[in-house]
C-alpha positions as CSV (number, residue, x, y, z in Angstrom):
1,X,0.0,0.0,0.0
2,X,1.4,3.6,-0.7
3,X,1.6,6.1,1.8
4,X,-1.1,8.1,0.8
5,X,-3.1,4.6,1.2
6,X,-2.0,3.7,4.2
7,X,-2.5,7.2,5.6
8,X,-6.4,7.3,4.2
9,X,-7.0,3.8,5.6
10,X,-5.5,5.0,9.3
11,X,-8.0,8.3,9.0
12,X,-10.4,5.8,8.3
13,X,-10.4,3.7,11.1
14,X,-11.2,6.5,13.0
15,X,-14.8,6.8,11.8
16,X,-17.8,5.6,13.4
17,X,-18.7,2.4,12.3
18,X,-21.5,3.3,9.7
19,X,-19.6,5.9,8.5
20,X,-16.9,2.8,7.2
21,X,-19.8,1.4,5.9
22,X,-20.9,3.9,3.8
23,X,-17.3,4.4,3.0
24,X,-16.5,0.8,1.7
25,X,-19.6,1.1,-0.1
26,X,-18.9,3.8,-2.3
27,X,-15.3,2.2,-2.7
28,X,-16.6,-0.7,-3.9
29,X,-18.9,1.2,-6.0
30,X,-15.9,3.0,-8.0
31,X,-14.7,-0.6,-9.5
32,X,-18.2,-1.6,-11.2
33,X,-21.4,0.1,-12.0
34,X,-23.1,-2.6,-13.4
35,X,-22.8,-4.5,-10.1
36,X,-24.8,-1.9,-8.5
37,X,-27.8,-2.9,-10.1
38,X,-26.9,-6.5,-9.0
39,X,-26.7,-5.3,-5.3
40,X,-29.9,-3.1,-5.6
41,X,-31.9,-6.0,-7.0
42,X,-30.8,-8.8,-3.7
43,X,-31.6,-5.8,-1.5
44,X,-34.9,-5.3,-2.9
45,X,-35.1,-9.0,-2.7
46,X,-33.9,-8.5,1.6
47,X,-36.3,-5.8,2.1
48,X,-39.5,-7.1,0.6
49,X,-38.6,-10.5,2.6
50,X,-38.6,-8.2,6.3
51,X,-41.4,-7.0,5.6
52,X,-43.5,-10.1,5.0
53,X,-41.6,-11.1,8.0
54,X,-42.3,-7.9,10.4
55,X,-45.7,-8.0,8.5
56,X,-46.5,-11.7,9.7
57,X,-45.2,-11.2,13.3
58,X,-42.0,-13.4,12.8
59,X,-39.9,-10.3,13.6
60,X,-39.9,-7.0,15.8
61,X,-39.1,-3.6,14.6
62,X,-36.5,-1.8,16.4
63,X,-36.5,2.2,16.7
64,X,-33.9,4.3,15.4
65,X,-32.6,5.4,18.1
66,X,-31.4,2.4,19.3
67,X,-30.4,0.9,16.2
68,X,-28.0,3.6,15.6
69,X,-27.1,3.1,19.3
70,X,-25.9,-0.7,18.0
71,X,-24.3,0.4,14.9
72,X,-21.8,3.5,17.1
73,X,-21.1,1.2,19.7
74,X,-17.4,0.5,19.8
């Protein structure tokens, strides 16, 4: 890795942990456009699927507030 590299991935570990996520995303992203499309379609395919599931009382929503308390935990 160059140094420029290695000094982005260091800054990078710094970040929340959804803000990594979003991060990787949009790296991934940059290689391929066309798999975007792929990755929209299966998580079309996820959400549809948790709703027939929260819909038929097989799962339990969760409020925002404390799912983004999960997702900064560190």
């Amino acid at each position: 890795m160059t140094i420029v590299a290695n000094r982005i991935f260091k800054d990078a570990l710094g970040l929340l942990p959804v803000e990594r996520a979003e991060l990787i995303e949009k790296l991934f992203q940059s290689f391929d456009r066309s798999a975007s499309s792929a990755v929209d379609a299966v998580w079309a395919e996820e959400i549809e699927s948790r709703i027939d599931a929260y819909e038929s009382g097989k799962i339990q929503a969760s409020s925002a507030e404390d799912v983004f308390a999960r997702i900064n935990q560190r």
